[in-house]
N, C-alpha and C positions, 0 to 999 in steps of 0.2 A: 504494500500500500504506500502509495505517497504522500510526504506528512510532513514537506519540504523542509527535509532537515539533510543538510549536506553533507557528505562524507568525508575523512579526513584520511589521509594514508602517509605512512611513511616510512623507508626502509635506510640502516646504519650499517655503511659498507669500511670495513676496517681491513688493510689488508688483502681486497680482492673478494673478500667472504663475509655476506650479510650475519653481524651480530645482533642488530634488532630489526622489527619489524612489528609495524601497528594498523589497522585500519578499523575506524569508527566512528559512527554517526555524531555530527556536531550540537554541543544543546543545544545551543539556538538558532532562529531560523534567522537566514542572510536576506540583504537584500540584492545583491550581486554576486556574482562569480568570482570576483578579484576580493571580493572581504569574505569570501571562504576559504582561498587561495590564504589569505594572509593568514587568518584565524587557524590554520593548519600548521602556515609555517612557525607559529607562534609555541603551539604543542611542538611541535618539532625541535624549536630550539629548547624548549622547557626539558624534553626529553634527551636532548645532547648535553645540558648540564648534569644531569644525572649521569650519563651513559662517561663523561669526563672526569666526574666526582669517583666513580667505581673504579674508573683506569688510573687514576693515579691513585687511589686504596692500594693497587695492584702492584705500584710503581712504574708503571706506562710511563713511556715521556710521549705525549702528546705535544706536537706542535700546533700555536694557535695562530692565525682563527682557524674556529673548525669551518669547514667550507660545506655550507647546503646548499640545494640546488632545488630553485623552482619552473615549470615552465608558464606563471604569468608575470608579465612584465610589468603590471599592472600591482602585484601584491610587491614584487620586489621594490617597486616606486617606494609605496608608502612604507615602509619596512626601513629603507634606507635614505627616506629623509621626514626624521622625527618631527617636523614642525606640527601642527595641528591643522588638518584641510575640513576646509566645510562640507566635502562629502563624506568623511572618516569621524566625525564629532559623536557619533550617535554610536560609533562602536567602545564596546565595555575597556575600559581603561588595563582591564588585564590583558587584555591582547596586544598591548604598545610595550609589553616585555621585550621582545626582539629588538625595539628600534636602542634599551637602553644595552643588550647586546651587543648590537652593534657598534656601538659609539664607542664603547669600552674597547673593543679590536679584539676581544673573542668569537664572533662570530663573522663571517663572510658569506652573502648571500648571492650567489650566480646564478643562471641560468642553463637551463636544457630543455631541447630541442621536445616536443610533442612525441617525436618517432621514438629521441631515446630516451621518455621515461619508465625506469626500470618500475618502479610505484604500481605504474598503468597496468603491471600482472598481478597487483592485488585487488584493483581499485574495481575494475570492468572486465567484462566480456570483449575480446582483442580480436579481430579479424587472424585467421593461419596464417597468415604473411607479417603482420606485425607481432603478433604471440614468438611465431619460429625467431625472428629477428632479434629479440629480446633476449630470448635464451639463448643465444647464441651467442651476442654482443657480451653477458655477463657470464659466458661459459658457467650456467648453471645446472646443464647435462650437456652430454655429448652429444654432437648432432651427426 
């Protein structure tokens, strides 16, 4: 049923080989596709703090920033530049965690392509051409 509540996905590739991996519905309902993008990417960085706090329990040396990867341009905007816009005003102030991320220079927020996000094999249902392509690109079985 739909109950326009957006999904949120996200996979932590250390060394070639996914150690986390999340997908799930957002509490609130968006008004756009780029404030569910960001409100994702927001979880995301919440969950690379943690996933960073553990590696170095571990004695990891992690090199910072950690670098995520979105494919809208749109959530990376507002993400990486903190000021306050009159169409972002009405989103919950927990989700402006990343921009104080950012600023700090522990996180980096890039971009990837639609075709290569890896995410898109948890998120959807993937055409056999872009499914095969995935697995392939992340040598997650042999093909």
């Amino acid at each position: 049923m739909d109950d326009r509540h957006s999904t949120s996905g996200y996979t932590f590739i250390l060394s070639g080989g996914s150690i986390a991996w999340a997908m799930q519905k957002q509490h609130t309902i968006v008004l756009s596709s780029t404030e569910a993008e960001y409100m994702a990417l927001t979880e995301c960085v919440k969950h690379a703090q943690w996933t960073l706090s553990l590696l170095n329990q571990l004695d990891f040396d992690i090199d910072l920033p950690i670098e995520l990867f979105t494919n809208s341009l749109g959530a990376r905007a507002i993400a990486s530049n903190s000021v306050y816009h009159k169409r972002t005003k009405h989103i919950d102030i927990k989700y402006h965690y990343i921009c104080d991320m950012i600023s700090s220079g522990n996180v980096n927020v890039g971009t990837v392509s639609m075709k290569e996000n890896i995410v898109d094999l948890l998120m959807k249902a993937l055409p056999w051409s872009s499914h095969h392509f995935l697995v392939c690109k992340f040598n997650i079985v042999d093909s």
